[in-house]
C-alpha positions as CSV (number, residue, x, y, z in Angstrom):
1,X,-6.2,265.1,-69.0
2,X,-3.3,262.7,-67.5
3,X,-2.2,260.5,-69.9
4,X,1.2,258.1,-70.5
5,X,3.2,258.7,-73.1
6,X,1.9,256.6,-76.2
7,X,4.9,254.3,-77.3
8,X,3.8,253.4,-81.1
9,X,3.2,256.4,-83.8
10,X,-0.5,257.3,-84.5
11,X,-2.6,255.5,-87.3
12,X,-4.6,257.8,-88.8
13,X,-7.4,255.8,-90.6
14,X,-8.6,257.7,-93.6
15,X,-12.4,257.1,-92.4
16,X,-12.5,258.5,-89.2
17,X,-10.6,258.6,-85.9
18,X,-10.8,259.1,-82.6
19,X,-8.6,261.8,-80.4
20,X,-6.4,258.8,-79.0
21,X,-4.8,261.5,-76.3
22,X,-3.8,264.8,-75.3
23,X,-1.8,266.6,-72.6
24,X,-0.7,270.5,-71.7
25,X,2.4,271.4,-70.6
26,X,2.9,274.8,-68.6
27,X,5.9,277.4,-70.3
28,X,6.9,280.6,-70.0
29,X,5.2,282.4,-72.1
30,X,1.9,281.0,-71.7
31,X,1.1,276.5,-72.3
32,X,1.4,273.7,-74.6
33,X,-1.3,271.6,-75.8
34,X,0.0,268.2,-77.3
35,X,-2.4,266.1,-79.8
36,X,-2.3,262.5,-80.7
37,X,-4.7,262.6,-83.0
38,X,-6.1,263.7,-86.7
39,X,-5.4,267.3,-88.2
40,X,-8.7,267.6,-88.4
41,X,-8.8,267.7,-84.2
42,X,-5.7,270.2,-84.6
43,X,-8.3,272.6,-87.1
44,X,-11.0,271.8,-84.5
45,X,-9.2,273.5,-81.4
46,X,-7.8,276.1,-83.6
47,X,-11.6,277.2,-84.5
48,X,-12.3,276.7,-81.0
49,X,-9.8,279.0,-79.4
50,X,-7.7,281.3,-82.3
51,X,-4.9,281.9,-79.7
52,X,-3.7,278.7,-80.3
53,X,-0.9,278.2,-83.0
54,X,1.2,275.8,-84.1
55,X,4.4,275.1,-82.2
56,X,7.6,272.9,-82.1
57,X,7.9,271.0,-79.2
58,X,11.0,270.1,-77.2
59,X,12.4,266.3,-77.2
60,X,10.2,265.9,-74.4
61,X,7.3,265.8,-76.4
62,X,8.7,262.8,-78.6
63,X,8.0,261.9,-81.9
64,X,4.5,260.1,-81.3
65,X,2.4,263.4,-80.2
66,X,0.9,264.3,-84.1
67,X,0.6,268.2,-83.2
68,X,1.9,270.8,-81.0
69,X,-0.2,273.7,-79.9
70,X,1.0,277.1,-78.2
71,X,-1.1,279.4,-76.2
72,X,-0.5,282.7,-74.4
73,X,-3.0,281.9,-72.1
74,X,-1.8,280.1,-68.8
75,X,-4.3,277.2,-68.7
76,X,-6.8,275.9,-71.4
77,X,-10.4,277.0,-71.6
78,X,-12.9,275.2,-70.1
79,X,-14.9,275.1,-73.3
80,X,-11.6,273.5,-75.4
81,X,-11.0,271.0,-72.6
82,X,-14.9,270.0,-72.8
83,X,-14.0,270.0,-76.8
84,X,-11.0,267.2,-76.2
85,X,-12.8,265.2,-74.0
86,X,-15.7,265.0,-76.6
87,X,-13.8,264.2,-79.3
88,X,-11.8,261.3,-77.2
89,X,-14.8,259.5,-77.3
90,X,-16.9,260.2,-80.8
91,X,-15.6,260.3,-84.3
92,X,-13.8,263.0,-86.5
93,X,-14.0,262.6,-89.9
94,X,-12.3,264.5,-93.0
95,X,-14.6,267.2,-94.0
96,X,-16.8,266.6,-97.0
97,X,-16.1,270.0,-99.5
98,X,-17.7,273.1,-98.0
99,X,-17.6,271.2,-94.6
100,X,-15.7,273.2,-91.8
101,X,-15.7,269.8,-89.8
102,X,-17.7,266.4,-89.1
103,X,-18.4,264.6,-86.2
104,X,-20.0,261.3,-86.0
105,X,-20.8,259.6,-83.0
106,X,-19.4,256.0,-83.9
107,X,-18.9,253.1,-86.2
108,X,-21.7,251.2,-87.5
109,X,-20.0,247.8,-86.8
110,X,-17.6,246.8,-84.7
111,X,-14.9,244.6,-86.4
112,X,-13.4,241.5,-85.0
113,X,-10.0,239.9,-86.6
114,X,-10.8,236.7,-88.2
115,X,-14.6,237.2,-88.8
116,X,-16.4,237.8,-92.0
117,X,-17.0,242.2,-92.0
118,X,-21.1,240.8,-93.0
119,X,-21.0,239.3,-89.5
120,X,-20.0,241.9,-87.5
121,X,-22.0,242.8,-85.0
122,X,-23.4,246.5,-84.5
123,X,-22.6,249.4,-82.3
124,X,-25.0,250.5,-80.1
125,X,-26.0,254.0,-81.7
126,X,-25.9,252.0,-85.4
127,X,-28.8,249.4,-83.7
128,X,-30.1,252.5,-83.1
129,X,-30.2,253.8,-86.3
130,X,-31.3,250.3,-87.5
131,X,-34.2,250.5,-85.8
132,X,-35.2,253.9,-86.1
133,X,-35.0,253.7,-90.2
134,X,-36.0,250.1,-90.5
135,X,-36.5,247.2,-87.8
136,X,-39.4,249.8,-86.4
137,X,-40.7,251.2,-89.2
138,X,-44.1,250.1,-88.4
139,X,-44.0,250.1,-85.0
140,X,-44.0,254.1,-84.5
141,X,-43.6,253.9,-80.2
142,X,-40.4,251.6,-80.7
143,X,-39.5,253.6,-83.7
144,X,-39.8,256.8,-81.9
145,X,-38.0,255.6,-78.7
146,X,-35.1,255.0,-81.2
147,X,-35.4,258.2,-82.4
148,X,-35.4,260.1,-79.2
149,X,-32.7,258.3,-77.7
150,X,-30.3,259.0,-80.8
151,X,-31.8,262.7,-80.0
152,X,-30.5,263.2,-76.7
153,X,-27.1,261.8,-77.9
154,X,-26.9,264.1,-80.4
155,X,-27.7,266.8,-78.4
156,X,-25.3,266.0,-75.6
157,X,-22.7,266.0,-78.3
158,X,-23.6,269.8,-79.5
159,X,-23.6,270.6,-75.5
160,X,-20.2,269.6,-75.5
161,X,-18.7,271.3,-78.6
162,X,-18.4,274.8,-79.0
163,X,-18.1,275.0,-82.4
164,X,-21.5,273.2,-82.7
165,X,-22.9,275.3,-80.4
166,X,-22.3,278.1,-83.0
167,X,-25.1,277.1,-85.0
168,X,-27.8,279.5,-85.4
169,X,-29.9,277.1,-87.9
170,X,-30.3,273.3,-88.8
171,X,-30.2,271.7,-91.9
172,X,-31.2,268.4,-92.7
173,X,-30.3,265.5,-95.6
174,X,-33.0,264.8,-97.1
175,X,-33.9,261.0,-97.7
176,X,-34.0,259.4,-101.3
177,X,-38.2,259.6,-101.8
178,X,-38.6,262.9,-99.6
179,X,-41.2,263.9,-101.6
180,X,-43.7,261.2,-100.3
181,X,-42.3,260.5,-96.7
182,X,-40.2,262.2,-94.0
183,X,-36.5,260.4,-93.8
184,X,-35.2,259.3,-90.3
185,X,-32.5,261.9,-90.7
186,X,-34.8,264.4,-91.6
187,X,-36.9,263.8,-88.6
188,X,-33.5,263.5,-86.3
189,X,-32.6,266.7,-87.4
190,X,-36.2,268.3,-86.3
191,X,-36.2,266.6,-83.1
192,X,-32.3,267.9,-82.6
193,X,-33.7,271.6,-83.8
194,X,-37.2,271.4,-81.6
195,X,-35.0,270.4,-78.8
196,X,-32.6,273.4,-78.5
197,X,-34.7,275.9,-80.1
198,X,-32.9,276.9,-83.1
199,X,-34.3,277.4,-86.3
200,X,-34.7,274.2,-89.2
201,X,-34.9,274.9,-92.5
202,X,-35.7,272.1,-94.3
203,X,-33.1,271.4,-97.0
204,X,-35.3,270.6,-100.8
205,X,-34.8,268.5,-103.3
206,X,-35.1,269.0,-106.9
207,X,-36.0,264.9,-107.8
208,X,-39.3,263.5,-106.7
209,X,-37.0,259.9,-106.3
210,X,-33.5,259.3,-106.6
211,X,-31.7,256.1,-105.8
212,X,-30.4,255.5,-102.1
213,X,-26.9,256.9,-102.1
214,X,-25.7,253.0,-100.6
215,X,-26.3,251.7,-104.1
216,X,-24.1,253.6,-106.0
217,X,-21.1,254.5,-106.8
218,X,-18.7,257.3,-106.6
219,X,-19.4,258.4,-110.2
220,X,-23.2,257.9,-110.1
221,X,-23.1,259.7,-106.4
222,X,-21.5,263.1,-108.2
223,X,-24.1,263.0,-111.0
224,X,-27.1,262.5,-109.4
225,X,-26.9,264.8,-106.5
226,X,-25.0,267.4,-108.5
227,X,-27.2,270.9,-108.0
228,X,-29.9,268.4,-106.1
229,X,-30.5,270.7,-103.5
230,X,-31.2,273.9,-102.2
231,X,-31.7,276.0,-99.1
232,X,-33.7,278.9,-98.9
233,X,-32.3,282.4,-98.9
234,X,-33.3,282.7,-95.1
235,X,-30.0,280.8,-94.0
236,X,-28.0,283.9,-95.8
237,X,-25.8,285.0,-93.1
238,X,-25.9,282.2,-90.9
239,X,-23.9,279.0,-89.3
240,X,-25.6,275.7,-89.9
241,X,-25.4,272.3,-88.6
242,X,-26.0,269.3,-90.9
243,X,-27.5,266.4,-88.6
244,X,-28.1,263.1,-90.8
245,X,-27.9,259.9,-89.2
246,X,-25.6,257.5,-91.9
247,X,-22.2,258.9,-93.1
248,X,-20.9,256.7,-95.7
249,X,-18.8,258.8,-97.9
250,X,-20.0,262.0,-97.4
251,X,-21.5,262.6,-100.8
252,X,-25.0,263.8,-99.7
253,X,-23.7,266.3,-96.7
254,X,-20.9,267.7,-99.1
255,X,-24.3,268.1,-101.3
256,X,-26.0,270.1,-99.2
257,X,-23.6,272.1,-97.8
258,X,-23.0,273.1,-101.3
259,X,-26.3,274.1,-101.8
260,X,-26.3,276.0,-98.3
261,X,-23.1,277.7,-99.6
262,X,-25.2,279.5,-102.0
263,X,-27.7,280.2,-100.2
264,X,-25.4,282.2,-98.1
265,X,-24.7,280.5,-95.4
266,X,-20.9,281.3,-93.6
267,X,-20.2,278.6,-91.8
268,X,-20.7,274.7,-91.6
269,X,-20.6,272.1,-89.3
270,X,-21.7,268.3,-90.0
271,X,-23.0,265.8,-87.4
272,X,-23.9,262.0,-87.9
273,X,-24.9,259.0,-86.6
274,X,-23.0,256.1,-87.4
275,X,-20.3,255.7,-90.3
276,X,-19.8,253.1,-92.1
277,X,-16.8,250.5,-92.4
278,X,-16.7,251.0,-96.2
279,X,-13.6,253.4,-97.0
């Protein structure tokens, strides 16, 4: 990737951010990879290839570049620079707990300076999303378009990310009343799992209702998903994806992945929709 040096240090927003630019530098003893991004991108490339490690650039590098990666190898992987492209263009977030990284494929608005936040207009994937959990709901063709749109998204993402590609089962969120209806999350995560072939194990939960995770608050989030789910014993061994389609706080994914954790599961990686503007 050919880039300019950036001229102003990196904002990292605590919500999510983008990989703002990278660059590789030839040496001696192998190359450097150069970041300007989250640590959670640094962790990401790390996972993706372990022969990178952390390094101390020359001046050269300047203070703006957030990380500095070594490698013994004399070029990047193919697979890492599909990685840094990918996440140049979608959204890392900080990891819920037991999360090993989320990805999210945008914002759910997109904010304009001066304007009321409630008149923002949306993204693309979050009309999307709108539509497939509620402008549509009784419209099942135009719902279902929705859904298979936000489908081959999300699966282009996975074809792009190593890591993701790691996953030998799928896990879903399951919705607030998933006792008498199939969430839109739910049902993304099937299509995502029917599409590539790997296993789904549907993710239970212990309430026949609970409130919508939207309405509360932090406090009320912790107490009524604590121990509100579980996965079955079969994803013992395994890695597992966690597709859902709205990330607000991460309360619900960092609840399942729990529950996956005791299950037995070894590894976890999340993928969303759209996340909200709320911090």
């Amino acid at each position: 990737m050919s880039v300019s040096a950036p001229t102003v240090p990196f904002f990292s927003d605590p919500r999510g951010n983008r990989l703002e630019s990278w660059t590789t530098r030839s040496i001696v003893t192998g190359h450097e990879l150069w970041l300007r991004g989250p640590d959670q991108v640094a962790r990401q490339v790390a996972a993706a290839d372990p022969e990178y490690r952390p390094y101390s650039p020359d001046a050269t590098a300047g203070p703006v570049w957030t990380h500095a990666l070594a490698s013994p190898r004399v070029s990047m992987l193919p697979e890492v620079a599909s990685l840094l492209n990918l996440l140049s263009q979608i959204l890392t977030l900080p990891e819920p707990p037991n999360v090993d990284s989320a990805l999210c494929l945008d914002w759910y608005k997109i904010p304009v300076a001066g304007v009321d936040p409630y008149q923002w207009q949306n993204t693309r994937t979050a009309e999307l999303v709108s539509s497939g959990k509620y402008r549509f709901r009784y419209q099942s063709s135009m719902q279902n378009q929705a859904g298979r749109t936000l489908t081959d998204i999300l699966c282009d993402v996975i074809n792009h990310d190593v890591l993701l590609q790691h996953a030998n089962v799928i896990l879903d969120v399951p919705g607030h009343d998933s006792k008498r209806y199939v969430s839109f999350g739910s049902r993304l995560a099937e299509a995502v799992a029917y599409r590539r072939g790997t296993p789904m194990i549907r993710v239970s939960s212990k309430s026949e209702f609970r409130p919508e995770a939207k309405n509360l608050n932090s406090t009320q989030k912790a107490s009524i998903l604590e121990d509100e789910f579980s996965v079955s014993p079969g994803a013992s061994g395994k890695s597992a994806l966690i597709i859902d389609d709205v990330f607000q706080s991460g309360s619900s994914m960092a609840a399942v992945a729990k529950a996956a954790r005791a299950s037995g599961v070894v590894s976890i990686q999340g993928l969303c929709c759209v996340r909200t503007m709320r911090r």
